[in-house]
N, C-alpha and C positions, 0 to 999 in steps of 0.2 A: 627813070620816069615814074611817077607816083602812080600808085594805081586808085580808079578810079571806085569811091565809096557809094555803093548803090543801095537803096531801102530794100526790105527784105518782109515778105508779108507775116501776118501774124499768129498764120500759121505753122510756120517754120519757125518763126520765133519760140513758140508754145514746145514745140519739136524738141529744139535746139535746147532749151530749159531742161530736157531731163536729162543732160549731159553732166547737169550735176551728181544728179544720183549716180549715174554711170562711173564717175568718177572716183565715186566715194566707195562703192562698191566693187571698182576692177582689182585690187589690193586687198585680197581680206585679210591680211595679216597685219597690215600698217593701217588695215579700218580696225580692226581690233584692240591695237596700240592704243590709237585714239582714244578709240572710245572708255579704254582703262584708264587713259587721264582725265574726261570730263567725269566721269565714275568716282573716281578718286578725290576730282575738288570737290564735286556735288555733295558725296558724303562728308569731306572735309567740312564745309558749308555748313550744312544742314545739320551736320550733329553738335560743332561749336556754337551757333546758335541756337541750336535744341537746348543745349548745357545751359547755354545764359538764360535763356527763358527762363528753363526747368530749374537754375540754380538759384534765379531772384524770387519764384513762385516757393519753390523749399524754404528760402531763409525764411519766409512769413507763413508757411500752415496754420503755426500755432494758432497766431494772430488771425487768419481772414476764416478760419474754420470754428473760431470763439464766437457765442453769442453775446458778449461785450458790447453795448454801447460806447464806454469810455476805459481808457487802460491808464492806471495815475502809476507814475513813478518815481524813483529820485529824477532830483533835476539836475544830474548829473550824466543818464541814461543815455548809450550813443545807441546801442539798438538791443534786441529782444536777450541774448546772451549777454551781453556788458552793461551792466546796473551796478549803482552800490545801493545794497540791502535795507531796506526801513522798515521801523518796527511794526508790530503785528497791532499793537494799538492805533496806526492809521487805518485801521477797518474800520476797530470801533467808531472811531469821528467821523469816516465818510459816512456810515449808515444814519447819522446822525444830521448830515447835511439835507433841505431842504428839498427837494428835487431827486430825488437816490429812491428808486425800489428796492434795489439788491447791492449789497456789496460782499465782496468774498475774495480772500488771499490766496495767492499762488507764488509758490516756493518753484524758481527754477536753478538749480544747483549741481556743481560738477562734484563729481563722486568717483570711487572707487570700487568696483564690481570682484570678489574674489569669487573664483570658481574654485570650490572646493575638494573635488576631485583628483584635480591638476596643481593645485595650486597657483593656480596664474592669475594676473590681476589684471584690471583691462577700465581703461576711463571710460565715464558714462556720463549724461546727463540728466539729473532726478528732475520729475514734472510733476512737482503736487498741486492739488484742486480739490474741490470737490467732487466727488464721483458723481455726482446729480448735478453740478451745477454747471456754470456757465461754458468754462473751458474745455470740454472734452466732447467731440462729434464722437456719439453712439454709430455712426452708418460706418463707421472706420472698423468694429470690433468686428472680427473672423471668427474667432472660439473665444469663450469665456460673457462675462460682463462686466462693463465698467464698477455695476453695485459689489462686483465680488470685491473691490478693493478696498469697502469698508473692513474690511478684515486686517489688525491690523500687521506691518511687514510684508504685505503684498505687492505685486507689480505685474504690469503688463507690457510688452513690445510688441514691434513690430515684427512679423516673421523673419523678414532676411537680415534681423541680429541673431537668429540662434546661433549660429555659426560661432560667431565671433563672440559669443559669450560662453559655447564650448555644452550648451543648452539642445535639448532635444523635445522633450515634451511637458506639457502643464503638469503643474506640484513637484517640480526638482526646484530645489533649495541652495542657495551659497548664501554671499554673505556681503553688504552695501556699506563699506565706511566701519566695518566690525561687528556689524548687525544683520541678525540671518533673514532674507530675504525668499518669500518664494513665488514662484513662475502661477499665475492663474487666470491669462489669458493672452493671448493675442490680435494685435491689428494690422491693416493692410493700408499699406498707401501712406503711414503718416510720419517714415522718419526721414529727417532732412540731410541733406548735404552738409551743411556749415556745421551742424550740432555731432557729438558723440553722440554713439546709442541711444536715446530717449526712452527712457523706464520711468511709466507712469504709474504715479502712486496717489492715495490719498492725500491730503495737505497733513495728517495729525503725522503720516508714516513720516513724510517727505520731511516735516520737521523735526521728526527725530534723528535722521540720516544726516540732517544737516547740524543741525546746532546740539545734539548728545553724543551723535554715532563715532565722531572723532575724537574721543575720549577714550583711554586705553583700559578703563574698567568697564567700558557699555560693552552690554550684550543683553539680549532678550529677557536674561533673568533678573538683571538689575535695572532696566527703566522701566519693569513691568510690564504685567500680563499683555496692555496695550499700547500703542502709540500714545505719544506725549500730546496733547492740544497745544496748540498756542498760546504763552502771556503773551502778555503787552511787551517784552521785553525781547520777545523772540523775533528771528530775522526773516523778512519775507523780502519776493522779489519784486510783486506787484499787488494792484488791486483795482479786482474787474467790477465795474459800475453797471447795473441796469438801469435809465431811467425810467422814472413812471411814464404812461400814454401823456403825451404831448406836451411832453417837457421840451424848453431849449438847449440844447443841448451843448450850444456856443457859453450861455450863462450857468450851467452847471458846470462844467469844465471849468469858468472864474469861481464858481464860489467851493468847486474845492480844493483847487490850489490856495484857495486864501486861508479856508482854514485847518489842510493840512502842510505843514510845516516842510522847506525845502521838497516841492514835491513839483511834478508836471503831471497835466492830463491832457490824453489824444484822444480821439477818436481810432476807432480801427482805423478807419482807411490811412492816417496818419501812422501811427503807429507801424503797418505794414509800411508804406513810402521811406518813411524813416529807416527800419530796418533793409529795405532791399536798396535805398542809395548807398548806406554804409557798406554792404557785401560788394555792390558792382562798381561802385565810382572809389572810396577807400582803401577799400584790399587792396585793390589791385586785378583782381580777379577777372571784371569783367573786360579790362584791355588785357588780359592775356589772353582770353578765350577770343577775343575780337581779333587779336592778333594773329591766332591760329585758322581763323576764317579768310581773313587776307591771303594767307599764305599758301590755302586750298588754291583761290583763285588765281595767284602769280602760280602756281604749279600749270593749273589747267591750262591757263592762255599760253604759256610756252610749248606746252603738247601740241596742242589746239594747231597752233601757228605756224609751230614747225612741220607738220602734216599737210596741213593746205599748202605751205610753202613749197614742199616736196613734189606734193601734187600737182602745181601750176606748173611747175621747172619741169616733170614729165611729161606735160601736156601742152608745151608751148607752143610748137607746131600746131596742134590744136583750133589754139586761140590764136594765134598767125591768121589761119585758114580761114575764121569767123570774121576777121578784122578787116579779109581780103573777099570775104560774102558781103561785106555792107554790114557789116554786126558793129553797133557803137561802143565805145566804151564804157557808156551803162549797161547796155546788155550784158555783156561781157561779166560787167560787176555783179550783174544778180547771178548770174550764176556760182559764181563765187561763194556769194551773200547765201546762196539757197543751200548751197553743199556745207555751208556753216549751222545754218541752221539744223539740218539734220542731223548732222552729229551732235550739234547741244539736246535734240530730243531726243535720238538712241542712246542717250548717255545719260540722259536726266533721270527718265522711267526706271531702268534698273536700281540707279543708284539711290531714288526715294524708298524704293521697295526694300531695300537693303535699309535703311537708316530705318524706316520704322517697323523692320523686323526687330533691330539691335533695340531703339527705344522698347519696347516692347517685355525686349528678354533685360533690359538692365532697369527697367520698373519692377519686374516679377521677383527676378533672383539676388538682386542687389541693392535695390529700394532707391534708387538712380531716376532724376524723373529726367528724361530728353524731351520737351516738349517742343511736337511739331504741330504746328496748328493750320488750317488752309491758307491764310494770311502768310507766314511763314514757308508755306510749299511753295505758294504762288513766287514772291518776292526772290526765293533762290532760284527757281527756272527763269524769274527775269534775267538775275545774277548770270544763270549760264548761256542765255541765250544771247546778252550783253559781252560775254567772256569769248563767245566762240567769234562772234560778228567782228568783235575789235581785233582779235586774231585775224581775220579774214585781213586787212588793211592792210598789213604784210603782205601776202599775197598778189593782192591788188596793186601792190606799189610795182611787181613784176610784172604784170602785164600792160601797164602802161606806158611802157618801156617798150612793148612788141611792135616791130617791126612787120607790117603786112609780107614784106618781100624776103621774109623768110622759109614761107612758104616753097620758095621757089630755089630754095639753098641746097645742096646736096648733105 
């Protein structure tokens, strides 16, 4: 004989709701399990998207931290590392061009770092500019200044390359491409992921590293007292445009691609876009990191689910007894629903605090940017609150199944 389903007021109701916590809390060893797997995807989560952010903001420092209006390059250029070189005589002609305040070269070039102590050799990326001008954020240096790098054979990094260049303090000396090189200051925050080590130099040093330095006779005493300037024939990587005040900036970009020869011009924002589609959609890189974020959350929801499933399966009697109160089967469900929810928040909280302690120590010590932004925080507690709730459905599927008249089963 079926037994008869009575309403149940809503105060008992309210009552009967914190049976979730009760639940969640009578097991503190299999709540703790748990909450190591929401923990685990969370950080999973949030640090593979921290990377991609942090990894598509790295490819472009250079670029969105330059006072550059326009960046012209070969029109061959897939992103800020892969150019082929044009001559240093497209300066001359941009500065020439109608609409141009400023134009000025920048040599970005892979190099060879001897540390001469050890002997060891170690690839690098050379970054020349002018030390005054457009390319290089002053709020970036720690010790030194950028003006020191009129001097020529000079360079600066960022601190978490000493390490790995075997480098300890300002004025130690090796040697770039065979050419002796020395340490006169340091910055914080500016080297990238995608890039070797970034050693920033003068544009006269950079092109001597580049276009003399690999020559088996150069050395400091044979290209002379100073770095080499620029011909017209020498190789650069780009060329940064100011425009005058209220110039268009769409029609300078035509007029000097027309009359510099096989050449493109961006805009920064372009320029950044271009290079961080090429790192996250080409490489490859940003589906793998994407792919490592998935796999946080197929982790969690299996913890997740199998917990709550454990959990119902010891409480079915339980939920028998509520079902034989007059309790609906949506009631039923929020409590479910509600013991999910908690565990996605006991488990979130820890595991953000941990992620941006690690951002934190992998900005300082290893020049790693994880970028978590509140936008970003928000979206992954959706993720886990999403992950635990769908796990819940498991669950639910067993009690829908319950039999009031188990209650009354030995």
């Amino acid at each position: 004989m079926p037994i008869a389903h009575c309403p149940i007021p809503n105060s008992q109701l309210r009552f009967m709701a914190s049976i979730a916590r009760k639940n969640l809390l009578e097991d503190i060893p299999r709540f703790l399990v748990a909450q190591a797997g929401i923990l685990f995807a969370v950080s999973l989560v949030t640090i593979q998207t921290g990377l991609q952010y942090g990894f598509a903001r790295s490819s472009t420092q250079l670029i969105d931290q330059s006072r550059a209006d326009i960046w012209v390059s070969s029109k061959n250029m897939q992103h800020l590392g892969l150019t082929i070189p044009i001559p240093y005589e497209q300066v001359t002609k941009a500065r020439k061009v109608k609409g141009v305040d400023k134009a000025e070269a920048v040599i970005i070039d892979g190099g060879l770092w001897h540390e001469l102590e050890t002997d060891e050799i170690t690839s690098i990326t050379i970054v020349g500019a002018d030390p005054q001008g457009m390319l290089f954020d002053r709020s970036n240096i720690v010790e030194g200044r950028f003006d020191d790098l009129k001097q020529s054979f000079t360079f600066i990094i960022d601190k978490t390359n000493l390490d790995s260049l075997h480098l300890k303090s300002l004025g130690e000396v090796g040697e770039i491409n065979n050419i002796a090189a020395k340490l006169v200051g340091f910055t914080q925050g500016t080297q990238s992921i995608v890039f070797g080590t970034l050693m920033f130099t003068s544009l006269e040093t950079a092109n001597t590293y580049r276009n003399y330095g690999t020559q088996t006779t150069a050395s400091p005493n044979n290209v002379g007292s100073s770095a080499k300037k620029p011909i017209s024939t020498d190789q650069i990587s780009f060329v940064l445009i100011r425009a005058k005040p209220g110039q268009n900036i769409e029609k300078l970009k035509k007029n000097l691609e027309q009359t510099l020869s096989d050449s493109r011009a961006y805009t920064r924002q372009e320029m950044s876009k271009i290079t961080q589609e090429y790192w996250q959609e080409r490489s490859g890189i940003g589906f793998i990191l994407g792919l490592g974020a998935v796999v946080g959350v197929v982790v969690g929801a299996v913890v997740v689910s199998q917990i709550l499933y454990a959990s119902v399966t010891d409480h079915i009697k339980e939920f028998g007894t509520l079902k034989a109160m007059g309790a609906s089967d949506w009631f039923i469900y929020n409590v479910i629903i509600e013991q999910a929810i908690w565990m996605a928040i006991l488990g979130y909280l820890p595991g953000i605090v941990l992620c941006l302690g690690v951002a934190a120590w992998t900005s300082t010590a290893q020049g790693i940017v994880i970028l978590i932004t509140p936008l970003s925080a928000i979206t992954v507690f959706g993720i886990t609150v999403l992950m635990c709730v769908s796990s819940a459905v498991f669950a639910i599927q067993k009690v829908t199944r319950v039999d009031p008249a188990i209650v009354f089963k030995g």
